[in-house]
Residue frames relative to the residue before (quaternion, step in Angstrom):
aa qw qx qy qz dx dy dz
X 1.0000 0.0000 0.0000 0.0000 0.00 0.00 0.00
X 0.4004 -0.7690 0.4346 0.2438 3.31 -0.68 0.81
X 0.6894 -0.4152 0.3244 0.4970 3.96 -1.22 0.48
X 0.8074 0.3752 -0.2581 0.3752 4.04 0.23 -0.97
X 0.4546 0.6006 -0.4846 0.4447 3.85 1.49 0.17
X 0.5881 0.6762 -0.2955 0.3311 2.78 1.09 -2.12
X 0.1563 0.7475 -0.5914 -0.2589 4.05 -0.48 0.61
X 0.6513 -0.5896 0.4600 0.1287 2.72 -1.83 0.81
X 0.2699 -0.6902 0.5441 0.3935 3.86 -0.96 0.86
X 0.4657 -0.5281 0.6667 0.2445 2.99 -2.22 0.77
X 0.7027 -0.5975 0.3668 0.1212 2.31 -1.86 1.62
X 0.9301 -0.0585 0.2488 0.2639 3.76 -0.60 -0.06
X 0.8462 0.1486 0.1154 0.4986 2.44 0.40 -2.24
X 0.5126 0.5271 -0.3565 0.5764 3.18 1.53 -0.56
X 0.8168 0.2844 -0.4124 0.2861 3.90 0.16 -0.52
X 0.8280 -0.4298 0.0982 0.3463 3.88 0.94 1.34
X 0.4613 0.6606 -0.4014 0.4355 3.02 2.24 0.16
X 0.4071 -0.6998 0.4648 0.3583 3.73 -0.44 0.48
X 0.3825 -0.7002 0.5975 0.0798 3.28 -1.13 1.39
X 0.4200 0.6881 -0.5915 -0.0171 3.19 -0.86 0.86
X 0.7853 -0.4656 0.2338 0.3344 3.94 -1.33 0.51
X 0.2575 -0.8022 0.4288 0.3259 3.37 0.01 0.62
X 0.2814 -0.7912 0.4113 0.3545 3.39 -0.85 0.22
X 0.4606 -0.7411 0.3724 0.3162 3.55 -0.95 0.77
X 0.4995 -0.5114 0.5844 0.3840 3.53 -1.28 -0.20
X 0.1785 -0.7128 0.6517 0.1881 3.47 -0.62 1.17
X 0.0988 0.6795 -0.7002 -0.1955 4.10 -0.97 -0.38
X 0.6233 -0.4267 0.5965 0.2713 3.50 -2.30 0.92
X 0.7260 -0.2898 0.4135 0.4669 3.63 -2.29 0.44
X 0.8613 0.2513 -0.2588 0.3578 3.60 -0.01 -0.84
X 0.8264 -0.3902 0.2908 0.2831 3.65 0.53 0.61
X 0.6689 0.4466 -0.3585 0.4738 3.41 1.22 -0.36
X 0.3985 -0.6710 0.5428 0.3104 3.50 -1.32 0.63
X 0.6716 -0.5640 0.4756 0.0678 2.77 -2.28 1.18
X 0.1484 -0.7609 0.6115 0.1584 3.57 0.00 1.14
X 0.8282 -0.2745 0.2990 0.3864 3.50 -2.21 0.65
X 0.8782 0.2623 -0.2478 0.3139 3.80 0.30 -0.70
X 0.6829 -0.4506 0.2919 0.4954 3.50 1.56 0.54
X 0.6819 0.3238 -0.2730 0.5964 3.79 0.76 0.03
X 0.6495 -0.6484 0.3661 0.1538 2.62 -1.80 1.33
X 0.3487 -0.5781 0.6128 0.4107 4.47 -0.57 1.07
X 0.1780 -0.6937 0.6951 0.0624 3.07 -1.54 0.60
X 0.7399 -0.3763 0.1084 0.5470 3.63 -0.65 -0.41
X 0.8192 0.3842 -0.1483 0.3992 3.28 1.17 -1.13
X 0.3017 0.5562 -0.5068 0.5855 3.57 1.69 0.16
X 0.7779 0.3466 -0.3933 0.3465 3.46 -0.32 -1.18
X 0.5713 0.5525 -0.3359 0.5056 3.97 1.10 -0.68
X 0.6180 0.3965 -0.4353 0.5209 4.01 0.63 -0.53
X 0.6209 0.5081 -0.4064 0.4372 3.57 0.28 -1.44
X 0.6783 0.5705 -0.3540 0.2986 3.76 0.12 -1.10
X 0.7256 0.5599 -0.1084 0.3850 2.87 1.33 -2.02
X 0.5114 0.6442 -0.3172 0.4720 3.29 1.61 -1.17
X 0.5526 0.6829 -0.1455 0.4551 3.43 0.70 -1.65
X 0.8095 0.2435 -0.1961 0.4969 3.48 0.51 -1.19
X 0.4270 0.5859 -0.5174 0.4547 4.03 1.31 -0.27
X 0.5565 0.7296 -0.2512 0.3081 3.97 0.66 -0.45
X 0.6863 0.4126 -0.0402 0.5977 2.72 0.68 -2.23
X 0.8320 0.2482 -0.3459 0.3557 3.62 0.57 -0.37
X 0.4186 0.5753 -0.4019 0.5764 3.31 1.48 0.05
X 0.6763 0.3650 -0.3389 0.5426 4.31 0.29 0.20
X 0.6113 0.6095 -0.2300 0.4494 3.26 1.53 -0.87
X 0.6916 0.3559 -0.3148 0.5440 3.65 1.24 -0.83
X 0.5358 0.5432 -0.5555 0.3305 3.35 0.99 -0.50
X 0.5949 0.6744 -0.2762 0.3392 3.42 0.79 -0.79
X 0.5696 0.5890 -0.2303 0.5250 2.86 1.27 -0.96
X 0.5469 0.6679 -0.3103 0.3980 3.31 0.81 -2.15
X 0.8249 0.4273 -0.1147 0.3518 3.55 0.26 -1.75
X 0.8353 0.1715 -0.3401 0.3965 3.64 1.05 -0.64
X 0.8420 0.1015 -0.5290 -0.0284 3.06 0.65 0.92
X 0.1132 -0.7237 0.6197 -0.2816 3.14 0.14 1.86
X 0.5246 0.5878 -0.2665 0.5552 3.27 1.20 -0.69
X 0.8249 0.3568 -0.1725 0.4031 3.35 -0.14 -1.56
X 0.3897 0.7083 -0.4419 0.3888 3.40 1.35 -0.32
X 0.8224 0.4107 -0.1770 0.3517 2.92 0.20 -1.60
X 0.7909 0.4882 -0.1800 0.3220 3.14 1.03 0.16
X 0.2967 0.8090 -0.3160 0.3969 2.98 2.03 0.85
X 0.3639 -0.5971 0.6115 0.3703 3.57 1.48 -0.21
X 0.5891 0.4588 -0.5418 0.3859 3.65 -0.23 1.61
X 0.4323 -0.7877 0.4138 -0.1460 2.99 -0.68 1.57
X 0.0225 -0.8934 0.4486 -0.0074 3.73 -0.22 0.97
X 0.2755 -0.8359 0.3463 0.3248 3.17 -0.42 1.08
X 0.8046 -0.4138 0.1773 0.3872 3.34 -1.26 0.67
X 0.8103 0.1884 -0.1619 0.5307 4.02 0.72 -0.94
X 0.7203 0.4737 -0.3358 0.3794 3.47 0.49 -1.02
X 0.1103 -0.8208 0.4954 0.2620 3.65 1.05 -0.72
X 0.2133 0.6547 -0.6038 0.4016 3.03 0.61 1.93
X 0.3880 -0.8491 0.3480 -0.0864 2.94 -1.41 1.31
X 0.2259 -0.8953 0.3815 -0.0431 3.42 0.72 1.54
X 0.8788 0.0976 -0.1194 0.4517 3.63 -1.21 1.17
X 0.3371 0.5454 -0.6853 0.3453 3.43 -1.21 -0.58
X 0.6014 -0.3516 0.6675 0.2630 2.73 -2.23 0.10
X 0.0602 0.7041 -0.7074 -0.0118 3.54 -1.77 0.65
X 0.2753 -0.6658 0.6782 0.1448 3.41 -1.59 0.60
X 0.8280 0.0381 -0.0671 0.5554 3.61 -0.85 0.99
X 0.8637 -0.0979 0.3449 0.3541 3.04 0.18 0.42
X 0.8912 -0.0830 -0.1783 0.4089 3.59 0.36 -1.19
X 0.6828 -0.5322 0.3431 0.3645 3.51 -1.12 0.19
X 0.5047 -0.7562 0.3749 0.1811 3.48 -0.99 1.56
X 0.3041 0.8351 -0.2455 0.3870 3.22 1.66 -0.31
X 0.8124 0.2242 0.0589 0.5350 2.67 0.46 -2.06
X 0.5516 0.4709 -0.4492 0.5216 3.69 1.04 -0.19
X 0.8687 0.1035 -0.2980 0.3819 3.93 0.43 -0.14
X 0.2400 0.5557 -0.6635 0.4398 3.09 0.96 1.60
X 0.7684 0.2848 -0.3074 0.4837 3.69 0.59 -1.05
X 0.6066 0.4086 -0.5715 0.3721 3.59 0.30 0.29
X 0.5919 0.6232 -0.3390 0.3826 3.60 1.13 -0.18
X 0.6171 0.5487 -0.2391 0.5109 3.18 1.81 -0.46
X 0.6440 0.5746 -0.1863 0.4696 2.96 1.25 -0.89
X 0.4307 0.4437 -0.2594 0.7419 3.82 1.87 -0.29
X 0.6146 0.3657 -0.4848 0.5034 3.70 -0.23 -0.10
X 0.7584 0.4219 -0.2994 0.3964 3.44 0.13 -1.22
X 0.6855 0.4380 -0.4052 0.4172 3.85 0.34 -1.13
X 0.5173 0.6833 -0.3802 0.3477 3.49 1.20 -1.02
X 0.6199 0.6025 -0.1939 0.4637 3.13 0.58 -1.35
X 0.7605 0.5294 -0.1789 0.3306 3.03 0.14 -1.62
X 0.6699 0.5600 -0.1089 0.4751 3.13 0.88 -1.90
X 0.5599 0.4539 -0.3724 0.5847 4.27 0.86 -0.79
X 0.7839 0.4806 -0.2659 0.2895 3.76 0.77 -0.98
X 0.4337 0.7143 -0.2752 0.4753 3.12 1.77 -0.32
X 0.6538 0.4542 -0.1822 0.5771 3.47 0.77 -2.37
X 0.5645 0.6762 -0.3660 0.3001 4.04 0.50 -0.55
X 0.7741 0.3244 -0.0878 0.5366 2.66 0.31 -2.30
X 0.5871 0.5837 -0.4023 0.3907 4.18 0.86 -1.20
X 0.7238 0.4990 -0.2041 0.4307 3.74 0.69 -0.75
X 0.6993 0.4505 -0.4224 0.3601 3.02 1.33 -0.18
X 0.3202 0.8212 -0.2143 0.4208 3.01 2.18 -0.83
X 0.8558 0.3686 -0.0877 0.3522 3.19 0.41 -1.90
X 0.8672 0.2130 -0.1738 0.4152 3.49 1.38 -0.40
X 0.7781 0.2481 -0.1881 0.5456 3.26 2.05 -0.45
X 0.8068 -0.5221 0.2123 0.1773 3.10 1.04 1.66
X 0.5602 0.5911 -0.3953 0.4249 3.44 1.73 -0.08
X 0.6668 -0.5969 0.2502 0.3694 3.61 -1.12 0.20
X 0.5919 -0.5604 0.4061 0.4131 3.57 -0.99 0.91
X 0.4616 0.7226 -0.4547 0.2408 3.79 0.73 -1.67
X 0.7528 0.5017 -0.1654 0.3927 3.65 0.33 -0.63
X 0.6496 0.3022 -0.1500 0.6813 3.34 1.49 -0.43
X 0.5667 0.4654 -0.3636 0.5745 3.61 0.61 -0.66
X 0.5747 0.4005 -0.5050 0.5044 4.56 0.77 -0.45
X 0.7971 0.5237 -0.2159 0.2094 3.48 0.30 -1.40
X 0.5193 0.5343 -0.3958 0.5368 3.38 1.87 -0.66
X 0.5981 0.5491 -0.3372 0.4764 3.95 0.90 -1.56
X 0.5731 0.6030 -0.2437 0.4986 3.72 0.50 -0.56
X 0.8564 0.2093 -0.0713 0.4666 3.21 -0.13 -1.33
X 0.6263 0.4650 -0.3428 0.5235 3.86 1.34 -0.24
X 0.5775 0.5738 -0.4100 0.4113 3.99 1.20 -0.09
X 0.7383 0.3739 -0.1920 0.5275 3.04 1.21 -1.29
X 0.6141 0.5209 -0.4158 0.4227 3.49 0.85 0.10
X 0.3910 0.6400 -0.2996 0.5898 3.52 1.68 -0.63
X 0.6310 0.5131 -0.3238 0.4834 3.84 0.21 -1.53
X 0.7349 0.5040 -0.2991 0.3412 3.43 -0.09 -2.00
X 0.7286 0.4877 -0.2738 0.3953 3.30 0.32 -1.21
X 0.6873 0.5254 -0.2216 0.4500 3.49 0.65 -0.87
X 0.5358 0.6418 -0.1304 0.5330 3.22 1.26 -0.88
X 0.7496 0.4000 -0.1646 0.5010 3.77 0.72 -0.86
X 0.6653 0.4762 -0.2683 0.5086 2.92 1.17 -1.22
X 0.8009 0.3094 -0.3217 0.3992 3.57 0.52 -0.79
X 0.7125 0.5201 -0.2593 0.3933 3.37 0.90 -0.34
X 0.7607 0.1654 -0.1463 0.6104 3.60 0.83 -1.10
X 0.5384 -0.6507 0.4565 0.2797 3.78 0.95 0.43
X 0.6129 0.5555 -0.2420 0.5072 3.64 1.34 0.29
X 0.4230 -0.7336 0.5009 0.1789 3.21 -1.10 1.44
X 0.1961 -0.7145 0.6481 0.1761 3.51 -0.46 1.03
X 0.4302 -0.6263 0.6488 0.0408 3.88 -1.60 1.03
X 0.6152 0.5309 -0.4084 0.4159 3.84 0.77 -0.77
X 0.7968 0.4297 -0.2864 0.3138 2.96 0.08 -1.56
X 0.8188 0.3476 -0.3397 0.3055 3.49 1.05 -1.11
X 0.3384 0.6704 -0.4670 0.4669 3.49 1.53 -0.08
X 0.7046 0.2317 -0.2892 0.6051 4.06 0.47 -0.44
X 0.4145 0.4855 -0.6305 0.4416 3.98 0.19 0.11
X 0.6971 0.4476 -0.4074 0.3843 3.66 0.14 -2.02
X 0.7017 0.5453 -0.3464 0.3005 3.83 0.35 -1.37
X 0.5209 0.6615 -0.3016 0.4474 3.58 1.32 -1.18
X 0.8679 0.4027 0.0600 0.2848 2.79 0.46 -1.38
X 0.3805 0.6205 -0.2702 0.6302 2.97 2.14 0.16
X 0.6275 0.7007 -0.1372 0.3106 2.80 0.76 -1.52
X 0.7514 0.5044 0.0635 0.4206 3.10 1.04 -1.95
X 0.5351 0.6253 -0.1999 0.5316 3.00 1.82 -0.63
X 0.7241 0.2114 -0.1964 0.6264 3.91 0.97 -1.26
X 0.3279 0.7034 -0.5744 0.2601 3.66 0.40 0.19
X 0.7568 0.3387 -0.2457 0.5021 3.75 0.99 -1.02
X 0.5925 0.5303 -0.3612 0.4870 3.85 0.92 -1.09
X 0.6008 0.4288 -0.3506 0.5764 3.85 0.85 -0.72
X 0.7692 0.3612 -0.3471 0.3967 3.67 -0.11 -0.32
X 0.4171 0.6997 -0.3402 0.4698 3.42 1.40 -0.52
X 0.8240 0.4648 -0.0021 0.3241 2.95 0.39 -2.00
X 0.5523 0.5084 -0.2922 0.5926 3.42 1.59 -0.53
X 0.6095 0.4748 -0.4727 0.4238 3.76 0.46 -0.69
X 0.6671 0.5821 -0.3367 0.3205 3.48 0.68 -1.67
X 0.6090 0.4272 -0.4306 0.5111 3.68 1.18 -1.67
X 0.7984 0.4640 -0.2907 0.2503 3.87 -0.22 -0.77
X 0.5383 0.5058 -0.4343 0.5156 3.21 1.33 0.46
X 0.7625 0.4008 -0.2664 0.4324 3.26 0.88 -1.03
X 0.3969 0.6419 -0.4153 0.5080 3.49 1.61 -0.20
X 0.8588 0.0392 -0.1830 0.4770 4.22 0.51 -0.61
Protein backbone atom coordinates (compact mmCIF):
# COMPACT_ATOMS: atom_id res chain seq x y z
CA UNK A 1 0.00 0.00 0.00
CA UNK A 2 1.33 3.11 -0.81
CA UNK A 3 2.15 6.23 1.83
CA UNK A 4 -1.21 8.38 0.63
CA UNK A 5 -3.82 5.20 1.08
CA UNK A 6 -2.14 4.51 4.26
CA UNK A 7 -4.69 6.84 6.53
CA UNK A 8 -3.12 8.66 8.90
CA UNK A 9 -4.19 9.13 12.80
CA UNK A 10 -5.53 12.58 13.67
CA UNK A 11 -3.67 14.46 15.77
CA UNK A 12 -5.17 15.25 19.18
CA UNK A 13 -6.84 18.02 18.38
CA UNK A 14 -8.42 16.89 15.39
CA UNK A 15 -9.74 13.70 17.28
CA UNK A 16 -12.39 16.06 19.55
CA UNK A 17 -10.04 16.57 22.45
CA UNK A 18 -10.08 20.31 23.06
CA UNK A 19 -6.90 21.97 22.01
CA UNK A 20 -5.78 24.52 23.99
CA UNK A 21 -2.11 26.50 24.47
CA UNK A 22 -0.35 25.51 27.24
CA UNK A 23 0.77 28.04 29.39
CA UNK A 24 4.44 28.43 30.08
CA UNK A 25 6.33 29.11 33.25
CA UNK A 26 7.77 32.50 32.79
CA UNK A 27 11.00 32.91 35.50
CA UNK A 28 12.95 36.61 36.43
CA UNK A 29 17.17 37.18 35.71
CA UNK A 30 17.56 35.36 38.91
CA UNK A 31 15.64 32.19 38.46
CA UNK A 32 12.54 32.67 40.29
CA UNK A 33 9.20 32.02 38.61
CA UNK A 34 6.70 34.63 37.48
CA UNK A 35 3.41 34.34 39.26
CA UNK A 36 -0.14 35.25 37.23
CA UNK A 37 0.29 38.99 38.12
CA UNK A 38 3.81 39.74 36.71
CA UNK A 39 5.93 39.50 39.93
CA UNK A 40 8.28 37.17 40.91
CA UNK A 41 6.66 33.82 43.66
CA UNK A 42 9.02 34.04 46.23
CA UNK A 43 9.09 31.73 49.14
CA UNK A 44 5.95 32.78 50.71
CA UNK A 45 3.76 33.65 47.54
CA UNK A 46 4.62 30.24 46.49
CA UNK A 47 3.45 28.98 50.30
CA UNK A 48 -0.02 31.14 50.01
CA UNK A 49 -0.68 29.93 46.40
CA UNK A 50 -0.02 26.30 47.73
CA UNK A 51 -2.01 27.01 50.83
CA UNK A 52 -4.82 28.65 48.77
CA UNK A 53 -4.71 25.44 46.59
CA UNK A 54 -4.99 23.41 49.68
CA UNK A 55 -8.35 25.56 51.14
CA UNK A 56 -9.90 23.52 48.01
CA UNK A 57 -8.72 20.16 48.35
CA UNK A 58 -10.17 20.43 51.72
CA UNK A 59 -13.23 22.21 50.91
CA UNK A 60 -14.19 18.99 48.18
CA UNK A 61 -12.78 16.98 50.96
CA UNK A 62 -15.61 17.99 53.52
CA UNK A 63 -17.99 17.78 50.93
CA UNK A 64 -16.99 14.33 50.97
CA UNK A 65 -17.24 14.15 54.23
CA UNK A 66 -20.70 16.22 54.06
CA UNK A 67 -21.91 13.09 51.95
CA UNK A 68 -20.61 10.07 53.93
CA UNK A 69 -21.93 10.85 56.81
CA UNK A 70 -25.36 11.50 55.74
CA UNK A 71 -24.92 8.16 54.62
CA UNK A 72 -23.94 6.60 57.82
CA UNK A 73 -26.79 8.34 59.36
CA UNK A 74 -29.06 6.44 57.83
CA UNK A 75 -27.80 3.65 59.07
CA UNK A 76 -27.97 3.79 62.77
CA UNK A 77 -31.23 1.71 62.95
CA UNK A 78 -33.54 4.90 63.62
CA UNK A 79 -36.79 4.98 62.51
CA UNK A 80 -39.28 7.86 61.81
CA UNK A 81 -42.62 7.82 62.28
CA UNK A 82 -44.64 8.36 59.32
CA UNK A 83 -46.32 12.10 60.21
CA UNK A 84 -44.78 13.58 63.17
CA UNK A 85 -41.19 12.99 61.87
CA UNK A 86 -40.10 11.81 65.14
CA UNK A 87 -37.28 9.74 65.49
CA UNK A 88 -37.14 6.37 67.28
CA UNK A 89 -34.06 4.12 68.49
CA UNK A 90 -30.68 4.07 67.02
CA UNK A 91 -27.83 3.90 69.09
CA UNK A 92 -26.92 7.08 71.36
CA UNK A 93 -23.88 8.33 73.30
CA UNK A 94 -24.67 10.45 76.40
CA UNK A 95 -27.72 10.67 76.07
CA UNK A 96 -27.86 11.91 72.49
CA UNK A 97 -28.63 10.13 69.35
CA UNK A 98 -25.71 9.39 66.81
CA UNK A 99 -28.01 9.85 64.02
CA UNK A 100 -28.54 13.14 64.73
CA UNK A 101 -24.98 13.98 65.89
CA UNK A 102 -23.77 12.91 62.28
CA UNK A 103 -26.43 14.59 60.52
CA UNK A 104 -25.10 17.84 62.19
CA UNK A 105 -21.61 17.06 61.75
CA UNK A 106 -22.57 16.49 58.14
CA UNK A 107 -23.96 19.90 58.12
CA UNK A 108 -21.32 21.28 59.59
CA UNK A 109 -19.01 19.71 56.37
CA UNK A 110 -21.42 21.27 54.03
CA UNK A 111 -20.82 24.54 55.55
CA UNK A 112 -16.83 24.56 56.05
CA UNK A 113 -16.91 23.08 52.52
CA UNK A 114 -18.50 25.87 51.25
CA UNK A 115 -16.80 28.16 53.18
CA UNK A 116 -13.31 26.85 52.65
CA UNK A 117 -13.79 26.99 48.25
CA UNK A 118 -14.75 30.66 49.37
CA UNK A 119 -11.67 31.41 51.09
CA UNK A 120 -9.21 29.67 48.05
CA UNK A 121 -11.66 32.09 45.79
CA UNK A 122 -11.76 35.25 47.35
CA UNK A 123 -7.60 34.62 48.74
CA UNK A 124 -6.59 34.15 45.02
CA UNK A 125 -8.08 36.93 44.02
CA UNK A 126 -6.21 38.97 46.64
CA UNK A 127 -3.04 37.18 45.80
CA UNK A 128 -2.86 37.79 42.08
CA UNK A 129 -5.48 40.40 40.92
CA UNK A 130 -4.93 42.88 43.57
CA UNK A 131 -8.52 42.95 44.96
CA UNK A 132 -9.11 43.37 48.68
CA UNK A 133 -8.37 40.68 51.28
CA UNK A 134 -11.57 42.10 53.61
CA UNK A 135 -13.67 39.45 52.07
CA UNK A 136 -11.61 36.50 52.83
CA UNK A 137 -10.13 37.74 56.02
CA UNK A 138 -14.67 37.81 57.01
CA UNK A 139 -14.90 34.26 55.82
CA UNK A 140 -11.71 32.78 57.55
CA UNK A 141 -13.01 34.97 61.07
CA UNK A 142 -16.36 33.32 60.35
CA UNK A 143 -15.48 30.04 59.58
CA UNK A 144 -12.62 29.83 62.51
CA UNK A 145 -15.47 31.00 65.31
CA UNK A 146 -17.71 28.47 64.33
CA UNK A 147 -15.11 26.01 63.95
CA UNK A 148 -13.77 27.06 67.51
CA UNK A 149 -17.72 26.60 68.68
CA UNK A 150 -17.97 23.04 66.91
CA UNK A 151 -15.16 21.68 68.55
CA UNK A 152 -15.98 22.76 71.95
CA UNK A 153 -19.37 21.75 71.50
CA UNK A 154 -18.49 17.98 70.84
CA UNK A 155 -16.15 17.83 73.27
CA UNK A 156 -18.41 19.09 75.90
CA UNK A 157 -21.46 17.70 74.87
CA UNK A 158 -21.03 14.35 73.00
CA UNK A 159 -17.63 13.74 74.85
CA UNK A 160 -16.04 13.37 71.32
CA UNK A 161 -13.10 14.85 69.66
CA UNK A 162 -14.28 16.36 66.51
CA UNK A 163 -11.06 16.37 63.63
CA UNK A 164 -12.95 18.79 61.09
CA UNK A 165 -13.07 21.70 62.77
CA UNK A 166 -9.49 21.49 64.05
CA UNK A 167 -7.93 20.31 60.78
CA UNK A 168 -9.46 23.86 59.39
CA UNK A 169 -8.40 25.84 62.68
CA UNK A 170 -4.55 24.56 61.65
CA UNK A 171 -5.41 25.84 57.87
CA UNK A 172 -7.02 29.23 59.25
CA UNK A 173 -4.42 29.73 60.96
CA UNK A 174 -1.69 29.06 58.61
CA UNK A 175 -3.25 31.12 56.60
CA UNK A 176 -3.21 34.05 59.02
CA UNK A 177 0.28 33.66 59.60
CA UNK A 178 1.46 34.62 55.67
CA UNK A 179 -1.25 37.10 55.34
CA UNK A 180 1.37 39.84 56.65
CA UNK A 181 4.92 38.37 55.20
CA UNK A 182 2.81 38.18 51.80
CA UNK A 183 1.72 41.69 52.05
CA UNK A 184 5.11 42.79 53.16
CA UNK A 185 6.52 41.16 50.29
CA UNK A 186 4.23 42.57 47.60
CA UNK A 187 4.99 46.21 48.61
CA UNK A 188 8.82 45.38 48.43
CA UNK A 189 8.18 43.49 44.73
CA UNK A 190 6.31 46.81 43.69
CA UNK A 191 8.74 49.16 44.62
CA UNK A 192 11.44 47.51 43.05
CA UNK A 193 9.11 46.72 40.08
CA UNK A 194 9.09 50.96 39.44
Amino acid sequence: MSKKKQKQKPAPCQRGFASRPRQEKRFDAQGRRIGDDGLPMTKYRTRAHRLLNGFFVWGAFAGLLCAGFTVLATFQGQELSSWELVAEGGAYRNGLSIATLLRFEALFCLAVGIASVAVHLYGFSWLYDGYALRPARRIALGLGLACAAWCATAVLLAGAFEPVSVATLVLLATFRLLVPKIHDEHQQLLSMRS
